[in-house]
C-alpha positions in Angstrom: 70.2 285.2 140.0 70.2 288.5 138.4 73.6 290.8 137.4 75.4 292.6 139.6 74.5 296.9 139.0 77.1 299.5 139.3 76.5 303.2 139.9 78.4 306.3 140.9 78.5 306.9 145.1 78.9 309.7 146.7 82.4 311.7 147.2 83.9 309.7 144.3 82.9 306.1 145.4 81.2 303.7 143.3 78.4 301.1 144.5 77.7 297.8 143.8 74.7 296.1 144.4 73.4 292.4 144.2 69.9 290.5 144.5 68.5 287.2 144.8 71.4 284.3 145.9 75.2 284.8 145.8 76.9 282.0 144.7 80.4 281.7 143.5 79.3 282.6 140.1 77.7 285.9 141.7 80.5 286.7 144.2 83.3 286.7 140.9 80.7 289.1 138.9 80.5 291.2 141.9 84.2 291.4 142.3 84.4 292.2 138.7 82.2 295.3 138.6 83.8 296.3 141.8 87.0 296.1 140.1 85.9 297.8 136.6 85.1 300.9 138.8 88.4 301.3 140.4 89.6 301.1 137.2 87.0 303.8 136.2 88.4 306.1 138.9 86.2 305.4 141.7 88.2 305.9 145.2 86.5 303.4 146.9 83.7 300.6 146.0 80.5 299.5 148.5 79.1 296.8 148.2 75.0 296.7 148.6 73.7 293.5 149.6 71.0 294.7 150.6 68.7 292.5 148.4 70.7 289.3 148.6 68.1 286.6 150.0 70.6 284.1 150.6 74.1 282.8 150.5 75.8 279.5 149.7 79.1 278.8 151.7 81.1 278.7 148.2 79.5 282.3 147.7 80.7 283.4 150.9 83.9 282.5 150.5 84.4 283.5 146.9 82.7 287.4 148.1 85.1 287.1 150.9 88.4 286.6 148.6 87.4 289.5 146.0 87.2 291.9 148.9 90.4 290.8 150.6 91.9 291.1 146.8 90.6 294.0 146.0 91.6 296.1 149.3 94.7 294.3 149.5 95.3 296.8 146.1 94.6 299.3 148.3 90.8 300.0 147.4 88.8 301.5 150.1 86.0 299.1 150.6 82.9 298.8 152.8 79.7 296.4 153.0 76.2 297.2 154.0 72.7 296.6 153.6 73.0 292.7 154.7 70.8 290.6 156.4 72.4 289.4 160.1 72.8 285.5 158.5 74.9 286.9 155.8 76.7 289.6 157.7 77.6 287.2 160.4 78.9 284.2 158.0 80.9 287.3 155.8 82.9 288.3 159.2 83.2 284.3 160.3 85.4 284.4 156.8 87.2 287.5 157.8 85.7 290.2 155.1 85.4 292.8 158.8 88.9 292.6 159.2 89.4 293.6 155.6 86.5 296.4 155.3 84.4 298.1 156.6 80.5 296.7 157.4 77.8 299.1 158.0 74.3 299.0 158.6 73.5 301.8 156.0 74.7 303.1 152.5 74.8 306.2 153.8 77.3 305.3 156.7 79.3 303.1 154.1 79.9 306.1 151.9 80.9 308.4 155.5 83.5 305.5 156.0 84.8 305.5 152.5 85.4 309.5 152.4 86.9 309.1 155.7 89.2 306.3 154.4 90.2 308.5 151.4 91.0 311.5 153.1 93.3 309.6 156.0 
């Protein structure tokens, strides 16, 4: 399992990335960054999961509870880069109802702006 990364998005948006397995331990760190960059100033947060190999179901869960958290606060948030197993077991526990899940970083980061400016 390697550390979540952070960098600056596009339009004001951070990203976060992750690799390797999300676990619950993974999930909480990812959480965590996403919420040190709203603190930083960044409008919105997507998450790239584009190099997460595989997921527990305690993972899934946990991932699914820091984004319901952190838009609950009113954080623009949207997913992308996953693998169909993981995108499909992310909306079974709800995360599409609570942000948006795109196939691309560069349609995550259209979504955020146009969550911003609404």
């Amino acid at each position: 399992m390697r550390q979540p990364w952070a960098a600056a998005g596009s339009g004001g948006a951070a990203v976060v990335g992750a690799s390797g397995s999300l676990d619950v331990v993974q999930a909480r760190q990812i959480g965590a960054a996403a919420r040190d960059r709203a603190a930083d100033g960044a409008v919105g947060v997507v998450l790239d999961l584009t190099g997460t190999t595989f997921a527990d179901e305690i993972g899934v869960l946990t991932l699914a509870e820091e984004v319901l958290v952190l838009t609950g606060a009113g954080l623009p948030m949207a997913l992308c880069g996953m693998q169909p197993h993981l995108e499909e077991r992310l909306h079974r526990a709800g995360v599409s109802r609570q942000a948006a899940v795109c196939d691309t970083l560069a349609d995550a980061h259209r979504l955020i702006a146009a969550a911003v400016e609404a």
